[in-house]
FIRO-343248 format. One record per residue (C-alpha): z, y, x. Coordinates in nm, 3 decimals. Example, Ala and Ser with C-alpha at 12.3 -4.5 7.8 and 13.67 -1.06 7.14 Angstrom:
BEGIN
{zz 0.780; yy -0.450; xx 1.230}
{zz 0.714; yy -0.106; xx 1.367}
//
This chain:
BEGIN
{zz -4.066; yy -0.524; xx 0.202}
{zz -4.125; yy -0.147; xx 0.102}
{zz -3.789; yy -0.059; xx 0.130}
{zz -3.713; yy -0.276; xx 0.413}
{zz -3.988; yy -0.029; xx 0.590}
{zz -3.825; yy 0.261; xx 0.470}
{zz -3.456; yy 0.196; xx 0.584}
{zz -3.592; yy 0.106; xx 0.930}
{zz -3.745; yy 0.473; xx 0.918}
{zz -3.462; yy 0.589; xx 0.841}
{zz -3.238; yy 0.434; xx 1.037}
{zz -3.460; yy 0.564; xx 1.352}
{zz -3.446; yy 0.915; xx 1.208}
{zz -3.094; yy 0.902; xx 1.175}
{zz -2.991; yy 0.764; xx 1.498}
{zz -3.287; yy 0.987; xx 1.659}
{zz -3.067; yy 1.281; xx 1.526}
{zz -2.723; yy 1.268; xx 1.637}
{zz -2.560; yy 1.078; xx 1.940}
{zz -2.451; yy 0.737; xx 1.893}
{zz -2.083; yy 0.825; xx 1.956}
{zz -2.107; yy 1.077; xx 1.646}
{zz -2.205; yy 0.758; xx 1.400}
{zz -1.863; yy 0.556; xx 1.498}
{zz -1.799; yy 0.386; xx 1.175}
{zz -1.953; yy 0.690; xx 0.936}
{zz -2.213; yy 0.496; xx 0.767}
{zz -2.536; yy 0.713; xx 0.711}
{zz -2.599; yy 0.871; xx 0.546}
{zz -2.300; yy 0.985; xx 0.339}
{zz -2.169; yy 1.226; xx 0.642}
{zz -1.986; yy 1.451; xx 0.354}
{zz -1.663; yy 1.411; xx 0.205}
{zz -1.450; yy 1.601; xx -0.085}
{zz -1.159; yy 1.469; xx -0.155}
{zz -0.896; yy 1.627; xx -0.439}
{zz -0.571; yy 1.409; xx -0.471}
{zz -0.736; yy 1.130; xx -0.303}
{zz -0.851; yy 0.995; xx 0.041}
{zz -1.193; yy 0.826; xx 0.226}
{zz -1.168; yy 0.631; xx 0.539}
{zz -1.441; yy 0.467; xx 0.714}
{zz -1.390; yy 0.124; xx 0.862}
{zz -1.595; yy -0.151; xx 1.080}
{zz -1.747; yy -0.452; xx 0.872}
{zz -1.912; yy -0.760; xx 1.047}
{zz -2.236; yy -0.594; xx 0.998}
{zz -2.178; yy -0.243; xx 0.896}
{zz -1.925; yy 0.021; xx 0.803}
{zz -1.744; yy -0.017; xx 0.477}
{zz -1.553; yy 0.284; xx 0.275}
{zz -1.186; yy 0.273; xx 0.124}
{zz -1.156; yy 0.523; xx -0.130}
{zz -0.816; yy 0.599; xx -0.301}
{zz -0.663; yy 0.881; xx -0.543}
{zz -0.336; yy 1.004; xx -0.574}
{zz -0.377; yy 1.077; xx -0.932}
{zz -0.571; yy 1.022; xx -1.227}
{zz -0.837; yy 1.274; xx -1.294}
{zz -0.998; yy 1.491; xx -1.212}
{zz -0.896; yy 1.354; xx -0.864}
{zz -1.180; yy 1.224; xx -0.625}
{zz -1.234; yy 1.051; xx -0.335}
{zz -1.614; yy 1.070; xx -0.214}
{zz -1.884; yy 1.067; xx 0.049}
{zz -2.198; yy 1.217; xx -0.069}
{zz -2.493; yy 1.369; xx 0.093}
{zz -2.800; yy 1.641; xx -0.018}
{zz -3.164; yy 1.478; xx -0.010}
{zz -3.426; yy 1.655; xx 0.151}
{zz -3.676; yy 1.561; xx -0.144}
{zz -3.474; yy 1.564; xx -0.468}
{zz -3.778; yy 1.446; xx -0.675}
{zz -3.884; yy 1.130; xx -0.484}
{zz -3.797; yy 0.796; xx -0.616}
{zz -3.450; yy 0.676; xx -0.518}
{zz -3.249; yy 0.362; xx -0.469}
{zz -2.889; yy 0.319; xx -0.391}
{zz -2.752; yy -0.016; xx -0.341}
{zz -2.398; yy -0.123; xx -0.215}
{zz -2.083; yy -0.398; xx -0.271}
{zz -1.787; yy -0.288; xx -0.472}
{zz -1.446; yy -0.452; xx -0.436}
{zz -1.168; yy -0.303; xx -0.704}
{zz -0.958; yy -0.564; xx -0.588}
{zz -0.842; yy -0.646; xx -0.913}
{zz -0.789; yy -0.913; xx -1.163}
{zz -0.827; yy -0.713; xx -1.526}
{zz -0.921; yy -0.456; xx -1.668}
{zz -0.805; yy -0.289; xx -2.022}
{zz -1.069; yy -0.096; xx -2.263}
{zz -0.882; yy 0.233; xx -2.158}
{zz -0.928; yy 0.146; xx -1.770}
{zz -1.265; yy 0.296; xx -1.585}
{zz -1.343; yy 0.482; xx -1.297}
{zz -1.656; yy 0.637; xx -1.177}
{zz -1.833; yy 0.473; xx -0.863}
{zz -2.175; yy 0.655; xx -0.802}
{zz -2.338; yy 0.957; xx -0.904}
{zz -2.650; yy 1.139; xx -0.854}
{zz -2.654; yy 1.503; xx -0.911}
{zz -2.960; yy 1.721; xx -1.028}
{zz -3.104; yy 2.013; xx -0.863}
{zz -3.125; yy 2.199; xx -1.113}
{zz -2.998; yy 2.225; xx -1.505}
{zz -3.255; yy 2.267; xx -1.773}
{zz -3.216; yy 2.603; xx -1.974}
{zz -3.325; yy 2.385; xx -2.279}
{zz -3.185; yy 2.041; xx -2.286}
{zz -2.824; yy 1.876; xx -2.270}
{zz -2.554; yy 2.018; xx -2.061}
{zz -2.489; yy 1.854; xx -1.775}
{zz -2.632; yy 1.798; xx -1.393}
{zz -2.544; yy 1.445; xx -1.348}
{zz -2.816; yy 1.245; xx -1.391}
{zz -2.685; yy 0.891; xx -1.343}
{zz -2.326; yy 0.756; xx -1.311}
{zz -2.243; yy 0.443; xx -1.294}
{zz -1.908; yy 0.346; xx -1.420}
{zz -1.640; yy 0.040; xx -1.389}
{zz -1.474; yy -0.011; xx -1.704}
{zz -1.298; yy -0.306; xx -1.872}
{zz -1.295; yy -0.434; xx -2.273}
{zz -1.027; yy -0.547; xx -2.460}
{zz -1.059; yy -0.921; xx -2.328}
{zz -0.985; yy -0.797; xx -1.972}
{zz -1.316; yy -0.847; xx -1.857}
{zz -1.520; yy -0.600; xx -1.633}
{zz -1.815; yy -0.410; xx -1.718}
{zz -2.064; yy -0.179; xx -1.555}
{zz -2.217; yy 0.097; xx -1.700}
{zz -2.483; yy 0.311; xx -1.655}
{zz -2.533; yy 0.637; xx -1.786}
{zz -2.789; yy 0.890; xx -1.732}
{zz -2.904; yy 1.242; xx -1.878}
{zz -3.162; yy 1.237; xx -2.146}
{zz -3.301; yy 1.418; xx -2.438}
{zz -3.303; yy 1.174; xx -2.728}
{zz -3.194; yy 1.199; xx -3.084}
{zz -2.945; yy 0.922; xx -3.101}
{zz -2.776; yy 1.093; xx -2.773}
{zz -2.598; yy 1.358; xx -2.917}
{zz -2.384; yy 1.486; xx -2.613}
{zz -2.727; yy 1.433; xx -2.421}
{zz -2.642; yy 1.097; xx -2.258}
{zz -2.783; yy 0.782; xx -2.242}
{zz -2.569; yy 0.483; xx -2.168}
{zz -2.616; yy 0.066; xx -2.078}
{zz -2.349; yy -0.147; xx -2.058}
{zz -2.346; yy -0.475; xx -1.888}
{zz -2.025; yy -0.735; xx -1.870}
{zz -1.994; yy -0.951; xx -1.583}
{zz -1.691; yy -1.135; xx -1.432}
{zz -1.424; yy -1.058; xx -1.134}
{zz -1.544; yy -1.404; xx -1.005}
{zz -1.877; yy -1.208; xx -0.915}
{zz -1.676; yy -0.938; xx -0.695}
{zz -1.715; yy -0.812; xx -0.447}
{zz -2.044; yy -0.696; xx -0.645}
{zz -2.404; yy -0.607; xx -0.551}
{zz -2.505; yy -0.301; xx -0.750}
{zz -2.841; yy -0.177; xx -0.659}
{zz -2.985; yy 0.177; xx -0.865}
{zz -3.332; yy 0.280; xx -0.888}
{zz -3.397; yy 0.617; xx -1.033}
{zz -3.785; yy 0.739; xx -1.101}
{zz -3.832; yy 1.133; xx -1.196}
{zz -4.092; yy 1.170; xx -1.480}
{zz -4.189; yy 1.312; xx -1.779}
{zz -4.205; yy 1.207; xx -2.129}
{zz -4.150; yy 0.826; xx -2.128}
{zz -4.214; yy 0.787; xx -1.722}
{zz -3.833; yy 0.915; xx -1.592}
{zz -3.625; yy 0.576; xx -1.589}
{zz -3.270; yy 0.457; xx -1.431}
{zz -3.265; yy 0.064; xx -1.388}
{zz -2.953; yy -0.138; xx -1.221}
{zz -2.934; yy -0.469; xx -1.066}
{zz -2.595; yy -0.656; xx -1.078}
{zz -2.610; yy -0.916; xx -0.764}
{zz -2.783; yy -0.998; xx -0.477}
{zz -3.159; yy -1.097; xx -0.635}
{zz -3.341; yy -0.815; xx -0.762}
{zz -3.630; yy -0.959; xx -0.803}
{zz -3.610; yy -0.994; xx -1.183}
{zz -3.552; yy -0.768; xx -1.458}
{zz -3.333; yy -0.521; xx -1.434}
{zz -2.932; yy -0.610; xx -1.537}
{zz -2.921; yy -0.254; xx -1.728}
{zz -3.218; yy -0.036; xx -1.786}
{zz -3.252; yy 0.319; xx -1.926}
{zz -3.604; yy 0.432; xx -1.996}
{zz -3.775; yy 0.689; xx -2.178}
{zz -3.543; yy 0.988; xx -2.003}
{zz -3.808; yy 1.280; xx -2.006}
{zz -3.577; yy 1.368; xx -1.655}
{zz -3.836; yy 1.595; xx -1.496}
{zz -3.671; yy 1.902; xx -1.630}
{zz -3.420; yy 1.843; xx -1.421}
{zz -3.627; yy 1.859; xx -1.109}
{zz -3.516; yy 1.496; xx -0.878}
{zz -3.180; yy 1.398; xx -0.789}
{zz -3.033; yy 1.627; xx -0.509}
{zz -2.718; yy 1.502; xx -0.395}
{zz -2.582; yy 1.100; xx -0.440}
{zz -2.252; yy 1.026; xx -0.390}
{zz -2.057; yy 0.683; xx -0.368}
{zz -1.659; yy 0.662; xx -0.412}
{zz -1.380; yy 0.681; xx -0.660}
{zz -1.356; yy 0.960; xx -0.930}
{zz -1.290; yy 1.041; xx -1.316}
{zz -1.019; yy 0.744; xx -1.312}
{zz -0.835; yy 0.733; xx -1.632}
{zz -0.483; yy 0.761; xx -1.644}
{zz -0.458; yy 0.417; xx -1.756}
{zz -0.611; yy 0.288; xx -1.453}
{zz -0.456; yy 0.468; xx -1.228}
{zz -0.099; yy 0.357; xx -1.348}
{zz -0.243; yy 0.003; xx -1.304}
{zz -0.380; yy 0.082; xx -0.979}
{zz -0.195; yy 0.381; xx -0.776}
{zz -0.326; yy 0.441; xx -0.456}
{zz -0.488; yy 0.092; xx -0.430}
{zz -0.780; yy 0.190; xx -0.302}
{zz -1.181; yy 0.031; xx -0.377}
{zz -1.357; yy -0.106; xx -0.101}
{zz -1.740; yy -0.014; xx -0.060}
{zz -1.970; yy -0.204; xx 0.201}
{zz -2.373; yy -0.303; xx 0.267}
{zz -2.425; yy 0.064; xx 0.194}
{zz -2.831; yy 0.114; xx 0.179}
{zz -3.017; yy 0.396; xx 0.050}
{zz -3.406; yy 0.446; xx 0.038}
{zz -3.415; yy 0.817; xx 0.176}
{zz -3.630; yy 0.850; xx 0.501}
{zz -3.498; yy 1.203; xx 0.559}
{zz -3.227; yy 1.367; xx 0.466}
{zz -3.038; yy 1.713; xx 0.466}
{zz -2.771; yy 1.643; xx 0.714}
{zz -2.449; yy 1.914; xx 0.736}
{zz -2.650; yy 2.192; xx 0.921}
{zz -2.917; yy 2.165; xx 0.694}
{zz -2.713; yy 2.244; xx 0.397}
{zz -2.882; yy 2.595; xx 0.287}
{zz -2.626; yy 2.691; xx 0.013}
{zz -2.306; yy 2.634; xx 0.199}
{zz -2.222; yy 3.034; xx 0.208}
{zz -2.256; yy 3.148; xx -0.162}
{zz -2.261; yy 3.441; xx -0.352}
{zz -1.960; yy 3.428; xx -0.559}
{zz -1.802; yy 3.733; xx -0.611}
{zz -1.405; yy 3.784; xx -0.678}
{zz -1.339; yy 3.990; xx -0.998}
{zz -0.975; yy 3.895; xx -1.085}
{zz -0.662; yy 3.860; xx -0.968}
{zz -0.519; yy 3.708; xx -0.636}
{zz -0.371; yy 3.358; xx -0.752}
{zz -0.203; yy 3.304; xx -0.427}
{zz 0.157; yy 3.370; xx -0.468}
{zz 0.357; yy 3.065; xx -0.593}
{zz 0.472; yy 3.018; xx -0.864}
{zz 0.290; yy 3.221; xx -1.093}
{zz 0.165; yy 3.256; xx -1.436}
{zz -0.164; yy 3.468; xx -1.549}
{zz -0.329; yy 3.525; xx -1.867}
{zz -0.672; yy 3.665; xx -1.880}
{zz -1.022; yy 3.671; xx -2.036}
{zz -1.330; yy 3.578; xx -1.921}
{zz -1.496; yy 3.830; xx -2.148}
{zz -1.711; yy 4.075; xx -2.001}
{zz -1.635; yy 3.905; xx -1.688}
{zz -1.909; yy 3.770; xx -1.367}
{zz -2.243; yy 3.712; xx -1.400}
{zz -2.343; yy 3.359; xx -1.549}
{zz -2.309; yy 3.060; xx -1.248}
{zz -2.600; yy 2.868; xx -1.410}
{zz -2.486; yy 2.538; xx -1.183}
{zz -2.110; yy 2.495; xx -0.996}
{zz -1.911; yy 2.191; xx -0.904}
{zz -2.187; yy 2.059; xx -0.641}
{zz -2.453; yy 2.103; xx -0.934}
{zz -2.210; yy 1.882; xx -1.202}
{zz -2.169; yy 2.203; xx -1.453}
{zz -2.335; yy 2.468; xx -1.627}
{zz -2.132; yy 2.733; xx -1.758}
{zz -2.271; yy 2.906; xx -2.038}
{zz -2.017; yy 3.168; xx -2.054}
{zz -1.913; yy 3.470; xx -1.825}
{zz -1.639; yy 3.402; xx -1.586}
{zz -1.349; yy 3.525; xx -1.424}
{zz -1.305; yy 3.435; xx -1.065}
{zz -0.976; yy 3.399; xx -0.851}
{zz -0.863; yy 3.423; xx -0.524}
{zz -0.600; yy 3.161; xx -0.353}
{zz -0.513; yy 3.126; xx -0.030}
{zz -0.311; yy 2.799; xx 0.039}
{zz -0.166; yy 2.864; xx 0.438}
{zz -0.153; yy 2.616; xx 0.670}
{zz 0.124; yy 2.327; xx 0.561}
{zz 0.115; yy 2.395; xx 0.223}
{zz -0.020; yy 2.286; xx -0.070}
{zz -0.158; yy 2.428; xx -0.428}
{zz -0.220; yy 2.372; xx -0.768}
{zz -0.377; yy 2.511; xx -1.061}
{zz -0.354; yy 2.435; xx -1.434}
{zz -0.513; yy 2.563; xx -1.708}
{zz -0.466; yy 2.589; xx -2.104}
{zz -0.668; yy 2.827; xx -2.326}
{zz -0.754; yy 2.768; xx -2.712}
{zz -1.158; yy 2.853; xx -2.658}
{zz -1.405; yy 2.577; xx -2.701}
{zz -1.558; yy 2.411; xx -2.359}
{zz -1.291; yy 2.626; xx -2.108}
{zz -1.260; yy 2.458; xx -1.721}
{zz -1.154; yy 2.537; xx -1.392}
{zz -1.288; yy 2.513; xx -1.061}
{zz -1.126; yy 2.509; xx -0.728}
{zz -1.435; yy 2.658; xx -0.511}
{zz -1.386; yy 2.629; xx -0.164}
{zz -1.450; yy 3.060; xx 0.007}
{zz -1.816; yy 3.071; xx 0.028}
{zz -1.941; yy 2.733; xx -0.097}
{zz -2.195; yy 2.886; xx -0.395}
{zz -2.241; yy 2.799; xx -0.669}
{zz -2.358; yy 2.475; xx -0.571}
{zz -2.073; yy 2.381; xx -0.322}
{zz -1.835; yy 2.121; xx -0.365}
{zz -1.602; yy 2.232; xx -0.622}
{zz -1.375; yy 2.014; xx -0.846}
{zz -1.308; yy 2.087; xx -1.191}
{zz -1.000; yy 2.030; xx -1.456}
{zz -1.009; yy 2.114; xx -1.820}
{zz -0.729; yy 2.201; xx -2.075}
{zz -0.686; yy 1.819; xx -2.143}
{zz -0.717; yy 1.684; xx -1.730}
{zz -0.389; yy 1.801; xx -1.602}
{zz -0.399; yy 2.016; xx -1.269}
{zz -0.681; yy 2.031; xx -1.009}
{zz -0.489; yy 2.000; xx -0.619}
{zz -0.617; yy 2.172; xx -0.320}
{zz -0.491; yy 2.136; xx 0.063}
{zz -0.460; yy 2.430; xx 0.266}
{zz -0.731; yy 2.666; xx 0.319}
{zz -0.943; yy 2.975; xx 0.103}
{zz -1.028; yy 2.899; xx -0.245}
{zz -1.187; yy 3.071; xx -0.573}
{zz -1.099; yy 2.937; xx -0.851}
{zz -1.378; yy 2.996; xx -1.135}
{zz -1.263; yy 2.975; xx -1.544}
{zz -1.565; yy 2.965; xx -1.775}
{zz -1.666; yy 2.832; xx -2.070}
{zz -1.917; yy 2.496; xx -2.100}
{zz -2.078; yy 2.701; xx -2.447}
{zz -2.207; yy 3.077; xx -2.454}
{zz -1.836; yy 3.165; xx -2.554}
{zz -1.523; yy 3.364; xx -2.403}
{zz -1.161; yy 3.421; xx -2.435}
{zz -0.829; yy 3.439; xx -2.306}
{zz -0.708; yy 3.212; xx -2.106}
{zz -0.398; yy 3.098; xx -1.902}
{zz -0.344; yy 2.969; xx -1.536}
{zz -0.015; yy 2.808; xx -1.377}
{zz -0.021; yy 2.776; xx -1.003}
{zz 0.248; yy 2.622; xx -0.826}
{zz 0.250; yy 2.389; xx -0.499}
{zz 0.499; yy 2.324; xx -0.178}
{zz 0.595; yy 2.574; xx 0.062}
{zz 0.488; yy 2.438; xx 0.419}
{zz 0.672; yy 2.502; xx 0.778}
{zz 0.515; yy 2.797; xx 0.889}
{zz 0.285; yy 2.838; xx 1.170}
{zz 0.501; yy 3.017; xx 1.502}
//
C-alpha cells in the first residue's frame, strides 16, 4: 500500500510536469535513451507503454532508457515484465537487463559505479536464470562484487522482476529481487551485508538490453526483448532539464580522430587530469588519459577500436560536452569496436588501474551523402 501511495504521487508529479501530448507512449519515467549499435522504441500496451530494445551487435552495444533520481540515497524499487522471447538459453548466453548506477565511486573500495545489475543468463541444461549482482566490500568478492543466482523456467515468461535496493552502512545496505507477481514473501535472490553507503545512493536506473555476449547475440540478432508494467518508487525525479552535468569539463589534449580511415598510436602518460567517474558514472579510471576529438558529419557513421598491451586500458565514445558523468559507452581491447552515429564526440583512453602506456586506435566508418 506504501508504494501504491507513492506511484500515485508520482504519477501526479509527472503528468503535473509536462503536457499530456509529450507522454505519448514514453513511459515515465525513463525519458532518456543511449543507444550504441542498438535501438529503443516505445509502444502502447493494454494498460501501459511497453519498450522493445534490440542491438545490432554483441557488446559493448546498448539499447537503454534510463533516468537521474533527484535523491540518489533514498530507498528504491524497480519492478517490470521481461519477454526474451526465447526458448533456451546456453551457459555462454546473458545479457544485462537493469542497472543502477552510483553517484559517486569510493576512493577506497572496489572499482566500479554500478551498484546492482541484474542479468539474464542460461546454464548448460538450457534453462534461464536471473542474476543479481551488486557492489560490495567483502573478502570472498575479490573483483568487489557480490552475486545471487536464481533459475526459473521460460514457462514463467513474460517475468515479473521487482528490485529493492536500501543504502546503508555496515550490514544495513541490501539488494533483494522478487521473481513473479507475489512479493509478499521472501525475497527470490537477496544480497545483504553490502556496506553501500560509500557509494552515496543510486543516481541513475536504467532498464533495456546491454553487455550481450557474442553467443547470444548470434542466437538472437536483432530480436529484440520486450519490457512492460514498468513501475518505479521515485516521487520526484530529475527530468532532461534538470540534468546539471550535461555540459562537462573535458578537455581535448590529443589528436583529431576524425578523418577516416586512420590509425594512431599514443600514450596516455603524462596525459589529462584523472576523470574520477565517466560512462554515466559506470567507470573510474585510475590512470591519466588522453582525449580525442571525432566529428562524424551528418549521414555518416564511425567507429573506434582499440588494442594496447597495458593492464585495465578502455575507450569511451563521450558525446561533446557530456562530463564526465554523461552518457558515454565504453569498449576494451577484448570488446571489439564501440559505434557512434553522426554528431561531436571525445573519445577518452585510460587505464581502469593507476597505470599508463601506449596505446593504439583504428577508426573507420561509412562515408554519408553529403549535406547540399
Amino acid at each position: 500500500m506504501r508504494m501504491q501511495r507513492r506511484m500515485i504521487a508520482f504519477l501526479i508529479v509527472a503528468i503535473g510536469s509536462f503536457p499530456l501530448t509529450t507522454l505519448a507512449c514514453i513511459s515515465p519515467p525513463f525519458v532518456e535513451t543511449w543507444t550504441n549499435s542498438g535501438s529503443v522504441s516505445w509502444t502502447e500496451g493494454p494498460s501501459a507503454c511497453s519498450l522493445d530494445s534490440s542491438v545490432s551487435g554483441p557488446s559493448p552495444s546498448a539499447a537503454t532508457v534510463h533516468f537521474r533520481r533527484r535523491s540518489p540515497h533514498e530507498p528504491l524499487q524497480l519492478s517490470f515484465v521481461v519477454d526474451p522471447h526465447l526458448t533456451s538459453l546456453a551457459g555462454t548466453q546473458s545479457a544485462t537487463l537493469a542497472t543502477g548506477v552510483a553517484e559517486r565511486v569510493p576512493v577506497a573500495g572496489p572499482n566500479t559505479a554500478t551498484l546492482f545489475q541484474v542479468s539474464l543468463t542460461g546454464n548448460t541444461g538450457g534453462s534461464p536464470r536471473i542474476v543479481l549482482s551488486g557492489a560490495c566490500n567483502q573478502a570472498a568478492a575479490s573483483d568487489g562484487v557480490c552475486y545471487s543466482i536464481a533459475s526459473t523456467s521460460f514457462e514463467n515468461f513474460p517475468l515479473r522482476i521487482t528490485v529493492e535496493v536500501q543504502i546503508g552502512s555496515g550490514s544495513a545496505g541490501q539488494i533483494h529481487a522478487w521473481l513473479g507477481n507475489d512479493t509478499s514473501g521472501p525475497p527470490t535472490l537477496a544480497l545483504d551485508d553490502l556496506d553501500n553507503e560509500r557509494w552515496a545512493g543510486v543516481d541513475r536506473v536504467g532498464i533495456g538490453l546491454s553487455d550481450v555476449s557474442p553467443a547470444l547475440f548470434a542466437a538472437i540478432g536483432t530480436q529484440a526483448f520486450t519490457f512492460s508494467d514498468i513501475s518505479v518508487s521515485d516521487p520526484e525525479l530529475f527530468w532532461s532539464g534538470f540534468e546539471n552535468d550535461s555540459v562537462g569539463g573535458i578537455a581535448i589534449n590529443a589528436g583529431d580522430l576524425s578523418t577516416i580511415p586512420f590509425s594512431l598510436t599514443g600514450s596516455t602518460c603524462g596525459g589529462s587530469v584523472q576523470l574520477p567517474v565517466i560512462a554515466s558514472g559506470s567507470t573510474r579510471l585510475a590512470g591519466p588519459t588522453a582525449i580525442h576529438s571525432l566529428a562524424a558529419p551528418s549521414a555518416n557513421q564511425r567507429w573506434v577500436q582499440l588494442s594496447s598491451s597495458v593492464p585495465g586500458m578502455v575507450v569511451f565514445a563521450c558525446p561533446a560536452g557530456s562530463g564526465p558523468s554523461g552518457p558515454c559507452v565504453q569498449g576494451s581491447v577484448d570488446q571489439g569496436i564501440v559505434a557512434m552515429q553522426p554528431g561531436n564526440y571525445q573519445i577518452v583512453v585510460g587505464s581502469l588501474y593507476p597505470s599508463c602506456g601506449v596505446y593504439q586506435v583504428n577508426v573507420g566508418g561509412t562515408l554519408g551523402q553529403a549535406e547540399p
